[in-house]
C-alpha positions in Angstrom: -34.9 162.7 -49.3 -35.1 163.5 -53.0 -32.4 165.6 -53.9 -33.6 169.2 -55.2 -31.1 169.0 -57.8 -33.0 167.0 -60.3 -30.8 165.4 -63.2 -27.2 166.1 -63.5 -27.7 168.9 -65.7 -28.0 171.7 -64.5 -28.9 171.4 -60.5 -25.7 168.4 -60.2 -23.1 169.8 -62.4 -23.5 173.2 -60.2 -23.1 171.2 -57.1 -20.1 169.0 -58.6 -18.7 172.8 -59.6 -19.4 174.2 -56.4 -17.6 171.5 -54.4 -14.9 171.3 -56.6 -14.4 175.0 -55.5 -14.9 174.3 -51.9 -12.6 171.5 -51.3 -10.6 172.8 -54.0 -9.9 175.7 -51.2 -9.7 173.4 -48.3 -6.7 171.3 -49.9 -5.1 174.2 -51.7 -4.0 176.2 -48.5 -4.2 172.6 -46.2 -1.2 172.0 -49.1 0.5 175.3 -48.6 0.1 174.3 -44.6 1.2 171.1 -45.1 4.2 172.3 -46.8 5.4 174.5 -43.8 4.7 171.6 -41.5 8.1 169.7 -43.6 10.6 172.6 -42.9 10.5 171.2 -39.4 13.3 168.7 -38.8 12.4 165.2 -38.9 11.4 162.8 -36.3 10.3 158.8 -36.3 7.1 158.7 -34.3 5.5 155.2 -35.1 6.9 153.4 -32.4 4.0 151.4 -30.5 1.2 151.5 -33.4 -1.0 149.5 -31.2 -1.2 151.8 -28.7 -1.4 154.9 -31.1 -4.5 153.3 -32.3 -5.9 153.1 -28.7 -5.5 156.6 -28.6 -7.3 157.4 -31.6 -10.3 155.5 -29.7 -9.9 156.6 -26.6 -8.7 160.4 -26.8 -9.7 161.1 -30.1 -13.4 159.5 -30.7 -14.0 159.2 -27.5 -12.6 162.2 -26.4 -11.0 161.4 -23.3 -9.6 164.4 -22.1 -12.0 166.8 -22.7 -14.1 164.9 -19.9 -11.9 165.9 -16.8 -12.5 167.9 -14.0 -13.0 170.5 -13.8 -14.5 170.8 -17.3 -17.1 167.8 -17.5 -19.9 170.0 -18.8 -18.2 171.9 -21.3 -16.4 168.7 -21.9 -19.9 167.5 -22.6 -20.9 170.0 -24.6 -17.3 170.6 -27.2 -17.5 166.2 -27.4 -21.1 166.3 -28.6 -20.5 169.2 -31.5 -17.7 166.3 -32.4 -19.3 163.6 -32.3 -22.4 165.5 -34.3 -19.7 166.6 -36.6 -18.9 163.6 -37.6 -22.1 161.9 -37.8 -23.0 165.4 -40.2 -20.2 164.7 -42.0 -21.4 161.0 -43.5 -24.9 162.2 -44.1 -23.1 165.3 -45.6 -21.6 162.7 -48.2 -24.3 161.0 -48.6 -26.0 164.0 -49.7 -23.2 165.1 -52.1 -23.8 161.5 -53.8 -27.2 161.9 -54.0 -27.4 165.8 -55.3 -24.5 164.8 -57.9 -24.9 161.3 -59.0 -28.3 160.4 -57.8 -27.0 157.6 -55.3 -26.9 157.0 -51.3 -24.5 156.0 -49.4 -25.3 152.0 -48.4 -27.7 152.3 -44.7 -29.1 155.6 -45.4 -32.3 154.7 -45.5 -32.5 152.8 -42.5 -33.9 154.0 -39.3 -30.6 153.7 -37.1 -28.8 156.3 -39.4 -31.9 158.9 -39.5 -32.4 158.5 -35.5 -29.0 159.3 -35.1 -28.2 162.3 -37.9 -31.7 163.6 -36.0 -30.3 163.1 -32.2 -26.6 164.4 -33.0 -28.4 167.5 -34.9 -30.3 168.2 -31.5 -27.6 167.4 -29.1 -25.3 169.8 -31.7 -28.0 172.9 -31.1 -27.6 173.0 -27.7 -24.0 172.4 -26.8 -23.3 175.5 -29.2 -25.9 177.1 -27.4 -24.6 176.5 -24.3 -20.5 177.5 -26.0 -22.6 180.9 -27.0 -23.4 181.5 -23.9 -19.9 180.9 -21.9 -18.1 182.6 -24.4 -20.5 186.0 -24.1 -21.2 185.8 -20.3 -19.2 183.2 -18.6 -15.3 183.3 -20.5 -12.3 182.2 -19.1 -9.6 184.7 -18.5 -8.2 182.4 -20.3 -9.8 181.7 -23.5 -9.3 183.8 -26.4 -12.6 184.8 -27.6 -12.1 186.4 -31.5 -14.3 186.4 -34.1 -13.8 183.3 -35.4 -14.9 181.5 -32.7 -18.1 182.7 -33.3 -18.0 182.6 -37.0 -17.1 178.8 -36.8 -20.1 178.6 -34.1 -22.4 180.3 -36.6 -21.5 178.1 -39.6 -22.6 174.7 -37.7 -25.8 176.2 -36.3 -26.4 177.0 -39.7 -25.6 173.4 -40.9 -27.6 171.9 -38.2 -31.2 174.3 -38.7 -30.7 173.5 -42.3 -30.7 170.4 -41.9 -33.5 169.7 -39.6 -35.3 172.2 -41.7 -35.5 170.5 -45.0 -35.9 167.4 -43.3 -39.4 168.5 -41.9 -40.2 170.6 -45.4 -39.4 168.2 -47.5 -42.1 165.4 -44.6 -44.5 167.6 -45.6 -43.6 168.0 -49.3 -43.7 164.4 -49.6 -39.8 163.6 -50.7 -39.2 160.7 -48.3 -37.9 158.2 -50.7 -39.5 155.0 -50.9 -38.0 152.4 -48.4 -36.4 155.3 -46.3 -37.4 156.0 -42.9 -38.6 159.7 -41.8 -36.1 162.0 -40.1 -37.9 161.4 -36.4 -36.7 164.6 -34.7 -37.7 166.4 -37.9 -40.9 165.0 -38.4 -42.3 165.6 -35.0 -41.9 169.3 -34.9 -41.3 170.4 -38.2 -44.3 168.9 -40.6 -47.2 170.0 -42.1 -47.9 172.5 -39.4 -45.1 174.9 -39.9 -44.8 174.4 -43.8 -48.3 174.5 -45.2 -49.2 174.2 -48.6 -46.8 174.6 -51.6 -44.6 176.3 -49.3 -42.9 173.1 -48.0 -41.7 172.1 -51.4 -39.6 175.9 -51.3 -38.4 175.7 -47.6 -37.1 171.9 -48.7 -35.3 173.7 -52.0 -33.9 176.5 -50.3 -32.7 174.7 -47.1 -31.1 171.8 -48.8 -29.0 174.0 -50.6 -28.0 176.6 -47.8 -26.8 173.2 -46.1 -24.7 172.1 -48.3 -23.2 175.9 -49.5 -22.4 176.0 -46.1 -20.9 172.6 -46.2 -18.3 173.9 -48.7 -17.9 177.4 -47.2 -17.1 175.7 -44.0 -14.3 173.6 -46.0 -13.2 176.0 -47.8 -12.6 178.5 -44.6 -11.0 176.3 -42.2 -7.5 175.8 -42.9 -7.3 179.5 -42.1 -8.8 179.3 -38.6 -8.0 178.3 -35.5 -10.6 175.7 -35.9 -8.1 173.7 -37.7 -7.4 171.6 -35.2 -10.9 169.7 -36.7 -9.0 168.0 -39.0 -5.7 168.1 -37.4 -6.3 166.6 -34.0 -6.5 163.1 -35.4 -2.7 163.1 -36.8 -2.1 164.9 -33.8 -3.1 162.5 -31.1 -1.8 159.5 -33.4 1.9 161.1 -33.7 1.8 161.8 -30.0 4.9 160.9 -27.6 4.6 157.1 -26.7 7.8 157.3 -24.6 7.6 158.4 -21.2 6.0 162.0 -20.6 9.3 162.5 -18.2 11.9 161.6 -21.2 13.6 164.8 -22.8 14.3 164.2 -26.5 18.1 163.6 -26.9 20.7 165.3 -29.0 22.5 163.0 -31.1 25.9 163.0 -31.8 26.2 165.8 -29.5 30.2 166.4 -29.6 29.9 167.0 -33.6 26.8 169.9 -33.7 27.3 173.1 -34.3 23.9 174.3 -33.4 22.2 173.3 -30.1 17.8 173.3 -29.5 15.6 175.9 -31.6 18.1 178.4 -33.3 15.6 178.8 -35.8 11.8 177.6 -36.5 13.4 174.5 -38.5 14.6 173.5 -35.7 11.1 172.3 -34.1 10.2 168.9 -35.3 7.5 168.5 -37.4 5.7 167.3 -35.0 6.3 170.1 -32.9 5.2 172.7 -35.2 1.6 169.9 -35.7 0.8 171.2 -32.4 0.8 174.8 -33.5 -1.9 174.0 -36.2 -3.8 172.0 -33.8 -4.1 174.3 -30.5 -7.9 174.7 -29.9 -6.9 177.9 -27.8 -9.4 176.8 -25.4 -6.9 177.6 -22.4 -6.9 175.0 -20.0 -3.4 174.3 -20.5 -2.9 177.9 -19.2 -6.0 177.6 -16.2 -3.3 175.1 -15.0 0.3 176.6 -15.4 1.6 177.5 -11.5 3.6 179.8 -13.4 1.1 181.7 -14.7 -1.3 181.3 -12.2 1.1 183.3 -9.7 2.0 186.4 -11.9 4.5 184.7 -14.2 4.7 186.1 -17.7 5.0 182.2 -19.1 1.3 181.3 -20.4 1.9 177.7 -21.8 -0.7 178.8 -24.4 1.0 181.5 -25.9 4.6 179.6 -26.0 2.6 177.0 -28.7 0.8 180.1 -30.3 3.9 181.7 -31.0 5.1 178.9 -33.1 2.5 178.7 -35.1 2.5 182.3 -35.7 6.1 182.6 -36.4 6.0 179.2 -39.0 3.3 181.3 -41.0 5.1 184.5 -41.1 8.9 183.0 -42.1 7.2 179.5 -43.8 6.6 181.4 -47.5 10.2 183.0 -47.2 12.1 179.4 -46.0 10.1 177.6 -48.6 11.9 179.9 -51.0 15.4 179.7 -49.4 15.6 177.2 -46.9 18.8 179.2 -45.2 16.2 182.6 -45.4 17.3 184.7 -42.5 15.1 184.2 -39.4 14.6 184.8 -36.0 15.3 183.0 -32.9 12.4 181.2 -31.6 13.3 182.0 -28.0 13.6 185.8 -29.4 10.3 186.0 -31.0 9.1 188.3 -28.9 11.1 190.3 -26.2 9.7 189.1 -23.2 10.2 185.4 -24.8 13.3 184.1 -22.7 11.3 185.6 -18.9 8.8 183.2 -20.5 11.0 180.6 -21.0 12.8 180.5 -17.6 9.6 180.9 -15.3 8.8 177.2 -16.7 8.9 174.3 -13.8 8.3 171.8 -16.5 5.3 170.3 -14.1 3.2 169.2 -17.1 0.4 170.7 -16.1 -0.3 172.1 -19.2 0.6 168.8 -21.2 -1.7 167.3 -18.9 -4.9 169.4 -19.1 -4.6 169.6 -23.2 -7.5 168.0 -24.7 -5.5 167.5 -28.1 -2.5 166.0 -27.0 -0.1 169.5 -27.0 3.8 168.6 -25.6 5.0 172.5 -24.6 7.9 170.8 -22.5 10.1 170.1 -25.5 9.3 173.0 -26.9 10.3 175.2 -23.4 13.4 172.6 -23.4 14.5 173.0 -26.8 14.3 177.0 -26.5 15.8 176.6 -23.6 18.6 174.8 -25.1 19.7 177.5 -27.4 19.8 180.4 -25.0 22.4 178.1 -22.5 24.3 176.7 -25.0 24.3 178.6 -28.0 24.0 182.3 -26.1 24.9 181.6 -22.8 22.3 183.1 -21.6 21.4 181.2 -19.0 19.9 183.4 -15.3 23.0 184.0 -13.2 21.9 181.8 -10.6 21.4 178.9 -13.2 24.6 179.4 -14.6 26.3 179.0 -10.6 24.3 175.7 -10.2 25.1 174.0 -13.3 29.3 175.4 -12.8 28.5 173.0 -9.3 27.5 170.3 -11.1 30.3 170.5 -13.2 32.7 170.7 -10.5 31.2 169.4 -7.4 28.6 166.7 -8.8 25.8 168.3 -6.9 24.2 172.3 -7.7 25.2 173.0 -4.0 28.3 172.8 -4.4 29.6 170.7 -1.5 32.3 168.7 -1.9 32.6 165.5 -3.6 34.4 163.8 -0.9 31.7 164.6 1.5 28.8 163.0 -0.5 28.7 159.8 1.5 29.4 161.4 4.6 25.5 160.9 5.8 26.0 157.3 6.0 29.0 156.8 7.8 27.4 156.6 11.3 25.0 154.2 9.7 27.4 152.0 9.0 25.6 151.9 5.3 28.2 149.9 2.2 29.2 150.9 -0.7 29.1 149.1 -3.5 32.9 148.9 -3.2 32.6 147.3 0.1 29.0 145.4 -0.9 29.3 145.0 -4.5 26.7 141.4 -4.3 24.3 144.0 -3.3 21.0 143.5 -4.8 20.0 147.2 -5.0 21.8 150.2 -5.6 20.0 152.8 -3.3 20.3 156.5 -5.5 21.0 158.9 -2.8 20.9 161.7 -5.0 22.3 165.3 -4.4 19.8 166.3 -2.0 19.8 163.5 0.3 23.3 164.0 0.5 24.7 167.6 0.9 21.0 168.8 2.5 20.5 168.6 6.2 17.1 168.7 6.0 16.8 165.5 3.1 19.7 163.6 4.8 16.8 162.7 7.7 15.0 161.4 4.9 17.8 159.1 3.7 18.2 157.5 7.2 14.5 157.2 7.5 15.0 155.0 4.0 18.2 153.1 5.3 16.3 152.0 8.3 13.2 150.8 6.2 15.2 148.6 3.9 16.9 147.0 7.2 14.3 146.5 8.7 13.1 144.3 5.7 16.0 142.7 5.1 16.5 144.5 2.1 20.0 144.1 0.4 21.5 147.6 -0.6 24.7 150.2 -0.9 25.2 153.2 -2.3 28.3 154.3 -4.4 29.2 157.1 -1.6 32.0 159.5 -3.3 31.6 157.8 -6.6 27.7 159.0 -7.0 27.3 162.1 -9.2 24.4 164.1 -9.7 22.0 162.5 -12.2 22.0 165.8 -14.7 18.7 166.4 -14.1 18.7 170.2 -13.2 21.4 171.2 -15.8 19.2 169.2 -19.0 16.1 171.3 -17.5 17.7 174.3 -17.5 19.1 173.5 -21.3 22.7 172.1 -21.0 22.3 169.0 -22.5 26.0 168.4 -22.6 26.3 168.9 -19.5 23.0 166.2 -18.8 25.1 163.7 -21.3 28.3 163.9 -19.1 26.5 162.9 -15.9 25.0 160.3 -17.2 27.4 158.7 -19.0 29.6 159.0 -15.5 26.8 157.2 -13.5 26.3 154.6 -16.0 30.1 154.1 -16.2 30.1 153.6 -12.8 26.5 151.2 -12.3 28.4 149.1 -15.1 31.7 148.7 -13.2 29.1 147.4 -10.1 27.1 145.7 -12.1 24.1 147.5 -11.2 20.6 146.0 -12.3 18.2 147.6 -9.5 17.9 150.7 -8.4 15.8 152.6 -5.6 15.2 156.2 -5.6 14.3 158.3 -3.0 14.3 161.7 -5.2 11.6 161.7 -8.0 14.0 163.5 -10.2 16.5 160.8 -10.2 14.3 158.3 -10.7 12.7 160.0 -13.8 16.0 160.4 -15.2 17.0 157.0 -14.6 14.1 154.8 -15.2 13.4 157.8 -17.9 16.5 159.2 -19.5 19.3 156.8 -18.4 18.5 154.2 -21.7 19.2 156.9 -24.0 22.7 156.9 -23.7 22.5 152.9 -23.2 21.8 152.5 -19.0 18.5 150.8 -19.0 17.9 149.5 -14.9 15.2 148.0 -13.0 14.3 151.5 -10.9 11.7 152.0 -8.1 11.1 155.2 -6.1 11.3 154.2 -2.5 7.5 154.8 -1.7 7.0 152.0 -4.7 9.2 149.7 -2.5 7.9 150.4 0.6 4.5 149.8 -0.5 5.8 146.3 -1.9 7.2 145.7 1.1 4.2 146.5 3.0 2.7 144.0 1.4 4.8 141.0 1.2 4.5 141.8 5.4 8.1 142.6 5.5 7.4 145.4 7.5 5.5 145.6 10.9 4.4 149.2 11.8 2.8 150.3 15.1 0.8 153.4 15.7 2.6 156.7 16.7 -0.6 158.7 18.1 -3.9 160.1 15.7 -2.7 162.3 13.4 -4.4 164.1 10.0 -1.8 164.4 6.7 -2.4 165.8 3.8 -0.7 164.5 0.4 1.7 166.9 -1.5 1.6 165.4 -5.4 5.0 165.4 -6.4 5.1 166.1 -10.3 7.7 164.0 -11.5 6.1 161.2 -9.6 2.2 161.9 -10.6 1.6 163.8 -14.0 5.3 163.0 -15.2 5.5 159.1 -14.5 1.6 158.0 -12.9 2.7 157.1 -9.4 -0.4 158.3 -7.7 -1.3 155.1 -5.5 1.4 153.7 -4.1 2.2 156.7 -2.1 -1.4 156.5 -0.4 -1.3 152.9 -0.1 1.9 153.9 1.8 0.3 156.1 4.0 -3.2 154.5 4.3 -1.6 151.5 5.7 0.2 153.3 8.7 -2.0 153.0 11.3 -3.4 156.9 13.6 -3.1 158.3 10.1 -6.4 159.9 8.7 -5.4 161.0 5.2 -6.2 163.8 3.8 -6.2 165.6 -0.2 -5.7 168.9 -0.9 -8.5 169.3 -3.3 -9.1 169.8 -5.7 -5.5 170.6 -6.5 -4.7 166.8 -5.9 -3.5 163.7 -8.2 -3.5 164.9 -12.0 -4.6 168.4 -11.2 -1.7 168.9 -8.0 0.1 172.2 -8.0 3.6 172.5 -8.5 5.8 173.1 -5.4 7.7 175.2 -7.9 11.4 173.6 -8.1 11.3 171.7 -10.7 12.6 172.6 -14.4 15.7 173.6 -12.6 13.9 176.7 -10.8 14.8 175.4 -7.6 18.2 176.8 -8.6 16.3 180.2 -10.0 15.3 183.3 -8.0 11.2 183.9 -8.2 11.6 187.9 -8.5 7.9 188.3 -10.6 5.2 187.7 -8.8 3.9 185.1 -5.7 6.1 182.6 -4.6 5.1 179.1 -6.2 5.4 177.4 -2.8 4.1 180.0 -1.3 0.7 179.4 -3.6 0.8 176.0 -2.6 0.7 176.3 1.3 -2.5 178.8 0.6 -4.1 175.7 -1.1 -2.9 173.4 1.8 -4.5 175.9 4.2 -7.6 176.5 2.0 -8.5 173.3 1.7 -9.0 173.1 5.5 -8.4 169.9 6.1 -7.3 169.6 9.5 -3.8 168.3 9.0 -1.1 168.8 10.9 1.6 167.8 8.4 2.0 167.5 4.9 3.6 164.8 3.5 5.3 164.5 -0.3 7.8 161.9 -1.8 10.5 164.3 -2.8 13.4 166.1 -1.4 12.5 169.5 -3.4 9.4 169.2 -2.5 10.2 168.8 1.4 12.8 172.2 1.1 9.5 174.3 -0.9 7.1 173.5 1.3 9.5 174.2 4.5 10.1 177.4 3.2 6.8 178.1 2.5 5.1 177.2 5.9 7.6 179.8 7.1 6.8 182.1 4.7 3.6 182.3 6.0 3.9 181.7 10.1 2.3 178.6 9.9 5.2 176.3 10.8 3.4 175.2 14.6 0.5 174.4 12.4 1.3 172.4 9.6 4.9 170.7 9.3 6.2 169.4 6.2 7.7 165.6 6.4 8.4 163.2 3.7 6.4 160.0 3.6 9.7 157.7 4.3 9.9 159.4 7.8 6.2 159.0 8.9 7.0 154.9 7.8 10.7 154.3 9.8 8.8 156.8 13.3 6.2 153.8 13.0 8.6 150.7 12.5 8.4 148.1 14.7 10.6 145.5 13.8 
């Protein structure tokens, strides 16, 4: 179209003037913004650039995770008001040349361009019709519904009518350019017929400069809304974490700091506090929190809102004086440390985010100051983590009774074995619990029966540090590790099983911080290799129907989904069963991990407890439930007690459904 604004003087030196004001705004506070974003402390995160340019393909254009159950429609519906936005935003500058320096942007005349600014306008209409309507009659406890949701909403209707209006005026008020081919959309409803006359020529004037006014008011207004995350998500999902979701960031140099995690809001990375400008507050990261979801005053949501909020209240003064007198992060609010500790570090929410959010560090890092730098850990936390300090294990069994499982067995040590090929993790669990010790021997009669070579380091095991680096006492976390490397280097460990998903996260995961970097499986990844390569012959044990429990630090936290159904597909009388749709990606948390298996649940329903009402709800027909890990097992027993349903449903782990079926 011909551009209303004639030549440059007067119609393009207004619109020069007027978009010098609007993105004058936009990158005068984006600045002041941008400027907060540096008091955060620094961090390196262009490790893998090849795959951080997948991600700006995949999750960012192509808007991965917004298309995930449960939310594929209004998935749909946010990805096409992006992908519109965008598209909008080239002819936007295309129309900026043209109304300031008379040119076009090369392809704007040709017909792929005007089919798709016409579709995208369309497609735009109705998704925010379709956001108007969930947001007035259909909201998510969730969401937070404010005013400038629907002030944003308004502003891209507004930008879409306009634009489909003085496409059709200025049809019918003959200002195609020569060469250029008609708006389609445009032209077949809005010609002649609804502009008659002269009137065409003043609907084409009039909406061609409401578009682009509200083009520039748009620009100028969103740095101060939570809309933000527009032009924030891209750095956002680029910057993401490329290590492995389950990997803790590590404290440097630990012996020589004086402050430990978030004492103040510097403390966050930058990166850290990018996520507080970027939260859509669409609340899926809070639909899925088992904490919240069973009366827990932790909303994953919040915890990234608070940030933000508290970076924009104490950014002007630290900008100012950068040792300005603040307040504890984990004190922003009073109820902030109950928030803190009803965390189980699942990664629900971290998985559910469309835009790439990591709460765990945060949670961690908070968590970090109030038990090392207050000591303010729960009572019960505190006992657990004086264990491990004493005992090796949060029980608090002796050390010299670790290996005591295996004696019967006749299972080596890697004193007595030390050519073994695999050092088999027994993990505290396995070896002080009663319960978990049946799961060990189910393990040590799998291997032999493939002639897999193994010990364990009996007395000379230690707990991995898990529980005490969830909890916050990273020193604590350092110590074990650095004893359990010691001792794999003394052995000359290079393989490792797992039985416990916890140690296996941490040393597949954590371990090659601090310089112990091992070839680590979790047994049901073994087993299934072993099922395989035929090592293992397995008879039937009678018809049975089991349902899957998804262990977190397996599934969201490290991806093992399959090989524990492959496991359990290939035992033969066993139906399998999923406890949808909480299953795979979406699975509830048993509600032990993040060191709460050590914690008292004294607010609201029991996680576990949750969980077998899922189990039961999903009436599936089993007769046990099966899971991979040893908390797990000890939740889900107490839970089918709980609730009188222990003759229905039993709780096994998968390792002891394999070695009841072994054959050879």
């Amino acid at each position: 179209m011909t551009a209303p604004t004639g030549a440059f003087f007067p119609g393009g030196a207004i619109l020069l003037a007027l978009t010098i004001l609007g993105f004058g705004a936009f990158f005068w506070r984006a600045w002041r913004l941008y400027r907060f974003l540096r008091l955060g402390r620094p961090e390196a995160r262009l490790d893998h650039p090849w795959l951080r340019l997948r991600d700006e393909l995949v999750i960012y254009l192509g808007q991965r995770k917004l298309l995930k159950r449960p939310y594929y429609a209004r998935g749909l519906a946010h990805a096409f008001i992006f992908w519109g936005f965008l598209v909008i935003t080239i002819g936007t500058v295309d129309l900026l040349a043209n109304g300031i320096a008379g040119f076009h942007l090369p392809g704007a005349g040709s017909a792929v361009f005007a089919w798709t600014i016409d579709i995208f306008a369309v497609l735009v209409l109705g998704s925010i019709a379709i956001a108007l309507i969930r947001r007035i009659f259909f909201a998510p406890p969730r969401m937070h519904v404010a005013l400038d949701g629907y002030v944003i909403l308004g502003l891209i209707a507004i930008l879409m009518i306009t634009l489909l209006v003085f496409e059709g005026a200025g049809l019918a008020a003959g200002n195609l350019e020569k060469g250029y081919t008609p708006p389609p959309l445009a032209g077949l409803f809005l010609r002649s017929s609804v502009f008659p006359g002269e009137s065409s020529a003043v609907v084409f004037y009039w909406a061609w400069w409401l578009h682009l006014v509200t083009v520039l008011a748009f620009a100028a207004y969103l740095p101060q809304s939570k809309h933000l995350h527009i032009v924030t998500t891209l750095p956002n999902v680029f910057f993401r974490k490329q290590t492995p979701r389950g990997a803790l960031g590590l404290i440097d140099d630990i012996e020589n700091k004086e402050t430990f995690g978030a004492a103040t809001i510097r403390d966050f990375s930058w990166k850290q506090l990018l996520d507080g400008y970027t939260c859509t507050e669409c609340g899926r990261c809070s639909d899925n929190c088992p904490a919240l979801a069973t009366g827990k005053p932790l909303d994953p949501q919040k915890i990234v809102l608070d940030v933000r909020d508290q970076l924009l209240a104490e950014g002007r003064a630290l900008l100012k004086d950068p040792k300005a007198a603040t307040k504890p992060p984990a004190h922003w609010v009073e109820s902030k440390p109950e928030e803190l500790w009803a965390c189980t570090t699942c990664a629900a929410c971290v998985e559910a985010c469309p835009v790439t959010i990591e709460h765990i560090d945060k949670i961690v890092d908070m968590r970090r100051h109030l038990t090392l730098m207050e000591g303010a850990a729960p009572p019960e936390a505190q006992r657990a983590m004086t264990n491990i300090e004493r005992s090796g294990n949060p029980w608090g069994e002796p050390r010299d009774t670790r290996g005591d499982w295996a004696k019967e067995l006749g299972v080596p040590t890697f004193a007595e074995n030390p050519d073994a090929e695999y050092l088999y993790f027994v993990g505290c669990a396995a070896s002080v619990d009663r319960r978990n010790q049946r799961v060990a021997r189910a393990l040590v009669a799998i291997l032999r029966a493939a002639n897999v070579s193994f010990a364990i380091l009996g007395t000379e095991e230690t707990c991995n540090g898990d529980p005490a680096r969830r909890i916050g006492n990273e020193y604590l976390w350092q110590l074990q590790a650095q004893q359990n490397i010691a001792t794999f280097s003394k052995y000359g460990v290079k393989k490792v099983i797992a039985s416990c998903p916890h140690c296996f996260n941490t040393i597949a995961n954590e371990y090659p911080q601090l310089g112990g970097s091992y070839e680590v499986l979790h047994a049901l990844q073994l087993v299934d290799r072993l099922l395989g390569e035929r090592k293992l012959r397995i008879g039937s044990d009678g018809q049975e129907i089991v349902a899957y429990h998804d262990p977190c630090y397996l599934g969201r936290h490290n991806r093992i989904y399959d090989q524990p159904r492959a496991v359990l597909d290939a035992l033969p009388g066993i139906q399998r069963a999923e406890i949808a749709p909480h299953h795979r990606e979406r699975g509830f948390c048993c509600g032990a991990g993040g060191g709460r298996m050590w914690m008292e649940e004294k607010v609201g329903e029991r996680v576990n407890h949750r969980r077998i009402d899922q189990l039961l709800a999903a009436k599936t027909g089993a007769t046990k439930v099966a899971s991979g890990c040893p908390f797990c097992l000890i939740m889900l027993e107490e839970g089918v007690g709980a609730k009188g349903v222990q003759e229905q449903v039993r709780p096994v782990d998968v390792l002891e459904l394999v070695a009841g079926r072994l054959q050879n």
